[in-house]
C-alpha positions in Angstrom: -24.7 22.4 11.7 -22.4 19.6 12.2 -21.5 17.0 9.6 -19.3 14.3 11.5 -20.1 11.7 8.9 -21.4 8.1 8.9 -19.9 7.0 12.1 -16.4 4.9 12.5 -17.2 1.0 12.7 -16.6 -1.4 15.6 -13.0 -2.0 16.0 -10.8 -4.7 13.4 -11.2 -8.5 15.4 -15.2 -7.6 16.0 -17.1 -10.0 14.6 -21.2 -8.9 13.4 -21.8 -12.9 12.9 -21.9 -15.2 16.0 -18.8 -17.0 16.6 -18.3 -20.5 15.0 -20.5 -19.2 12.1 -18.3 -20.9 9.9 -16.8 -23.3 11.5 -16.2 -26.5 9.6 -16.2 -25.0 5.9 -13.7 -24.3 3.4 -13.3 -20.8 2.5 -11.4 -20.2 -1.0 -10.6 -16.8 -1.9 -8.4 -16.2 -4.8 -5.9 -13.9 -4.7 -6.7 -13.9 -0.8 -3.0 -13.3 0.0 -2.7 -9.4 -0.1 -4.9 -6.4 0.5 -8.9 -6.3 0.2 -9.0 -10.2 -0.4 -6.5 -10.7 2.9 -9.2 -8.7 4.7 -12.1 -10.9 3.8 -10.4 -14.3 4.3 -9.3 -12.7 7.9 -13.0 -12.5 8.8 -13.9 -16.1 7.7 -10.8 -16.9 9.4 -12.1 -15.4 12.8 -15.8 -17.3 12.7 -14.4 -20.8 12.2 -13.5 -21.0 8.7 -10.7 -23.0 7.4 -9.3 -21.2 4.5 -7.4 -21.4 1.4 -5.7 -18.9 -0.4 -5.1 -19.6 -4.4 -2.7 -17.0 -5.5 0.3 -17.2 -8.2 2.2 -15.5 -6.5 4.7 -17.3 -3.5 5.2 -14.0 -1.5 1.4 -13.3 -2.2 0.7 -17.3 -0.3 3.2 -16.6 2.3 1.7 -13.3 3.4 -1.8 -15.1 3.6 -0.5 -17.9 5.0 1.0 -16.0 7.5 -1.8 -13.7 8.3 -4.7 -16.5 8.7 -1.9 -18.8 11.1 -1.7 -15.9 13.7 -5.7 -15.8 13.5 -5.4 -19.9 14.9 -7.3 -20.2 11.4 -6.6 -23.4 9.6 -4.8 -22.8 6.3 -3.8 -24.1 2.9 -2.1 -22.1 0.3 -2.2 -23.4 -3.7 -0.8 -21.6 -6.5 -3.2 -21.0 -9.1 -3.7 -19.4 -12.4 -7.2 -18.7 -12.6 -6.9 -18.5 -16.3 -6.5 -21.9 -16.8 -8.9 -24.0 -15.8 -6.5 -27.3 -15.2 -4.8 -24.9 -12.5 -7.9 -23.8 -11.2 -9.4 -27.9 -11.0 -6.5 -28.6 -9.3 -6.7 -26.0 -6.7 -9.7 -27.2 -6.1 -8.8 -31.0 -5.6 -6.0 -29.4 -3.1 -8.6 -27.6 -1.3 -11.0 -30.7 -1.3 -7.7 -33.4 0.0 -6.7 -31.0 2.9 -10.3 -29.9 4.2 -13.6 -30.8 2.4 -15.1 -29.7 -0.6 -15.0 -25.7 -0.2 -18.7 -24.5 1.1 -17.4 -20.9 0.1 -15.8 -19.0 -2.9 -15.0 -16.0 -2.7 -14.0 -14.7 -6.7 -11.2 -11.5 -5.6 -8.6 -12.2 -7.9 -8.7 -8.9 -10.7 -6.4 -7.2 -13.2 -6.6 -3.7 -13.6 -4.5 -0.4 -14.6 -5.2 3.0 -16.0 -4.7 3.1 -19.8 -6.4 5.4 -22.3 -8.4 3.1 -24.4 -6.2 4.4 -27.2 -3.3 3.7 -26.0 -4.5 0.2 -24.9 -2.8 -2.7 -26.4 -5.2 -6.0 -27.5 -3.0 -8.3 -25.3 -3.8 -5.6 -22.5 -7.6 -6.0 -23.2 -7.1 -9.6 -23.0 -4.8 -9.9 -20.0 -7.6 -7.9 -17.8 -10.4 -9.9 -19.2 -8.9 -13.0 -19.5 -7.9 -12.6 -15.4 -11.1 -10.6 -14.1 -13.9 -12.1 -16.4 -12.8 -15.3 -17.5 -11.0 -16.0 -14.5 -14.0 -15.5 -12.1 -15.8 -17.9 -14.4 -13.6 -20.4 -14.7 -13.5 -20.6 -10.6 -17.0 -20.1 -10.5 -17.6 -22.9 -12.6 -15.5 -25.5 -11.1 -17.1 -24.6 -7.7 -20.4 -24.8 -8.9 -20.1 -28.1 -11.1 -18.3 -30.0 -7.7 -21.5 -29.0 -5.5 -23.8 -29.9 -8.7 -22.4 -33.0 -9.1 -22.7 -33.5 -4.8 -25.8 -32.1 -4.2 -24.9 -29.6 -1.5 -25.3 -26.0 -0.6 -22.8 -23.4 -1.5 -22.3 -19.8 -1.4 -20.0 -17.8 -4.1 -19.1 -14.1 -3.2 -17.9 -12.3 -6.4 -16.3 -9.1 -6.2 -17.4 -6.6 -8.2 -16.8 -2.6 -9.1 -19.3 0.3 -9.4 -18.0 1.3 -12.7 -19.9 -2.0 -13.8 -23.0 0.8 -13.9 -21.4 4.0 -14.6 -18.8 3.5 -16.7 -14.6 3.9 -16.0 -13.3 6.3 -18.2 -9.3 5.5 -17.8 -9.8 1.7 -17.6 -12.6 0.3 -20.2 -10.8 -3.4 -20.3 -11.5 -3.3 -16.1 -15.2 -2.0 -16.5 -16.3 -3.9 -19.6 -15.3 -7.2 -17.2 -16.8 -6.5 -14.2 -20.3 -5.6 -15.8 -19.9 -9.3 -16.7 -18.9 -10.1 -13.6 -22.3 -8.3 -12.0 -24.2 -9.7 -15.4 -22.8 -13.5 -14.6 -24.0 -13.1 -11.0 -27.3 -12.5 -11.7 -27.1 -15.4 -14.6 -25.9 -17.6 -11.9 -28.4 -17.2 -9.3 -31.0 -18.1 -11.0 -29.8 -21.0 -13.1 -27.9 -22.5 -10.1 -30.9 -21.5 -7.1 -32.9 -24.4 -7.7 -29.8 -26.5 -6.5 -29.0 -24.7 -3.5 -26.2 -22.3 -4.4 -26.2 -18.6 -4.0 -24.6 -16.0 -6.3 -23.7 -12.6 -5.0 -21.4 -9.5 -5.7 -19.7 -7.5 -3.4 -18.4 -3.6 -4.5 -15.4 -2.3 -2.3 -15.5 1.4 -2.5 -12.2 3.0 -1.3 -10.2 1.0 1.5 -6.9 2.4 2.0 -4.1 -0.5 2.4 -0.5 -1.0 1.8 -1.2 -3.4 -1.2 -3.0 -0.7 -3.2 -1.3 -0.4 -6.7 0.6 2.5 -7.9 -2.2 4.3 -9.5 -4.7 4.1 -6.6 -2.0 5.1 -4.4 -1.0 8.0 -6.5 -4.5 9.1 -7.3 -4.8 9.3 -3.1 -1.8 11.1 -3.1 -3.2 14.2 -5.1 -6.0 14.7 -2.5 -5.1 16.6 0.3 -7.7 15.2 2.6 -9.8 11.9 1.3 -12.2 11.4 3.9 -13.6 15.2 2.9 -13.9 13.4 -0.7 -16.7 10.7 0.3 -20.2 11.2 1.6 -19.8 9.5 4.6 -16.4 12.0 5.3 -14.3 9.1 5.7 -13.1 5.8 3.9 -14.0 2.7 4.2 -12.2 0.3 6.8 -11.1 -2.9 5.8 -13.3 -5.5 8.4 -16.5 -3.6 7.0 -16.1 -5.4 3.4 -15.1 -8.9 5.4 -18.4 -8.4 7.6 -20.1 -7.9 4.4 -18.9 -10.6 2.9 -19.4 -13.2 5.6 -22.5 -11.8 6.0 -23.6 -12.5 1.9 -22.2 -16.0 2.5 -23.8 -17.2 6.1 -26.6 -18.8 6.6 -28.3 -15.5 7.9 -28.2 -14.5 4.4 -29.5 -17.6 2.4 -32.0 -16.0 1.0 -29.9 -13.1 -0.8 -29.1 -14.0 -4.1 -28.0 -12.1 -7.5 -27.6 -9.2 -5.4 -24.9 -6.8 -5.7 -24.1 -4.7 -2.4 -22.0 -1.8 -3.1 -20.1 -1.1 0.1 -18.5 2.7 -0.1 -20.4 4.7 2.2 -23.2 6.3 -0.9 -20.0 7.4 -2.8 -20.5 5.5 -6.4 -23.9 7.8 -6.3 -23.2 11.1 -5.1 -23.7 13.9 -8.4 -22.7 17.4 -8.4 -24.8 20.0 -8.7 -22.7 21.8 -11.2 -21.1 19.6 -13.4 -16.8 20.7 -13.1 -14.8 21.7 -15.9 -14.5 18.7 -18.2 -10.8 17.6 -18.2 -10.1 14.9 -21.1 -8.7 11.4 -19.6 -5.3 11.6 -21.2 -4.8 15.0 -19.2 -5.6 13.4 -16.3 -3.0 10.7 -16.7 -0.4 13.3 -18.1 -0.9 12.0 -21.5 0.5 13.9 -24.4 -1.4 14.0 -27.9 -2.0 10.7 -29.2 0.2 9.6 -32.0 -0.4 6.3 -33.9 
């Protein structure tokens, strides 16, 4: 019997939402610049959105900026520590000055890296939560307090990981903040419902890009073929988390709220039936024995 896999998807500039969808509202997506969150804002980009990219990086805002400007997509780029919530407030203001109070937020900005946990150091714990937990609050809370204080409608889109469920052996500080990233979600929906705003997460599984860090890229690296690695038999391609995401955020999905949607093809669940050989986390990384 054949096994060709869950089926390639429409090509990249497709668009599963009618055209327009979004015309007229302010996207934000932090860390929007680069990889997985460049992806996203392209599709808001090409169903009307304008967008803005908040990123503290210049070369990070120039790459977005340059990316959403060949899509015809209105753009405004803000530096922005989404730590700090006077940076993130300001953003905002920019965003609200050039376009409209943002109808959209799409919370991508993360910290992440493989550590054994003892090995990690506490400014390392605090660095990754501080940027992928506190960060996404801080954003979310702005957003949510400027459409409070208004009375509109809004959509936020956060971006989650599986490993909120199962666990991330190799990166606790990652996984400990994005199971309160899917935790807040489902906070957030229901406190912030009654006024009109929806809450969602959105899970990437693996989408091969040239911003992937070091350790993603090396991990890829050590498998001979990927695509044999995932249920579906192939990886994920990078317009099927933007049409998810506009999808969470459009009108067609008003009614979804403190959901997560895991989008990897069934990988996060797949189980063997014989468990391999146990091979301890520091061997993995080419860790020698600890020493204090």
């Amino acid at each position: 019997m054949d096994t060709p896999g869950i089926p390639l998807p429409p090509a990249a500039g497709d668009t599963a939402l009618k055209p327009g969808t979004f015309a007229g509202v302010p996207v934000v997506v932090t860390g929007g610049g680069t990889g997985l969150g460049k992806a996203i804002a392209s599709e808001f980009a090409r169903l009307g959105a304008s967008i803005v990219i908040a990123s503290r990086k210049a070369e990070h805002r120039d790459a977005g900026e340059q990316a959403m400007t060949e899509l015809g997509a209105p753009v405004l780029t803000v530096e922005c520590d989404i730590r700090e919530p006077d940076s993130i407030a300001a953003m905002f203001d920019a965003a609200t000055d050039a376009f409209g109070i943002p109808g959209v937020l799409i919370n991508n900005a993360a910290a992440n890296f493989p550590v054994p946990a003892e090995d990690m150091s506490p400014n390392a714990w605090r660095t990754v939560v501080d940027i992928t937990l506190n960060g996404t609050f801080f954003c979310t809370r702005e957003f949510g307090r400027r459409h409070l204080d208004a009375g509109s409608p809004a959509s936020i889109v956060n971006i989650g990981a599986s490993y909120a469920w199962t666990g991330g052996p190799g990166f606790a500080h990652s996984a400990a903040a994005k199971a309160g990233v899917k935790n807040m979600t489902e906070s957030l929906a229901v406190e912030w419902g009654p006024y009109g705003i929806s809450v969602n997460c959105l899970v990437p599984g693996l989408f091969p890009h040239e911003d992937m860090t070091a350790d993603i890229q090396g991990n890829l690296a050590g498998t001979h073929d990927k695509d044999v690695c995932q249920p579906a038999l192939r990886v994920g391609h990078r317009q099927e988390l933007g049409w998810a995401a506009t999808f969470l955020a459009s009108p067609y999905g008003r009614f979804i709220s403190g959901h997560t949607l895991v989008v990897d093809g069934a990988n996060w669940q797949r189980r063997s039936l014989v468990n391999p050989t146990m091979v301890p986390i520091r061997e993995q990384m080419g860790r020698g024995d600890f020493e204090m």
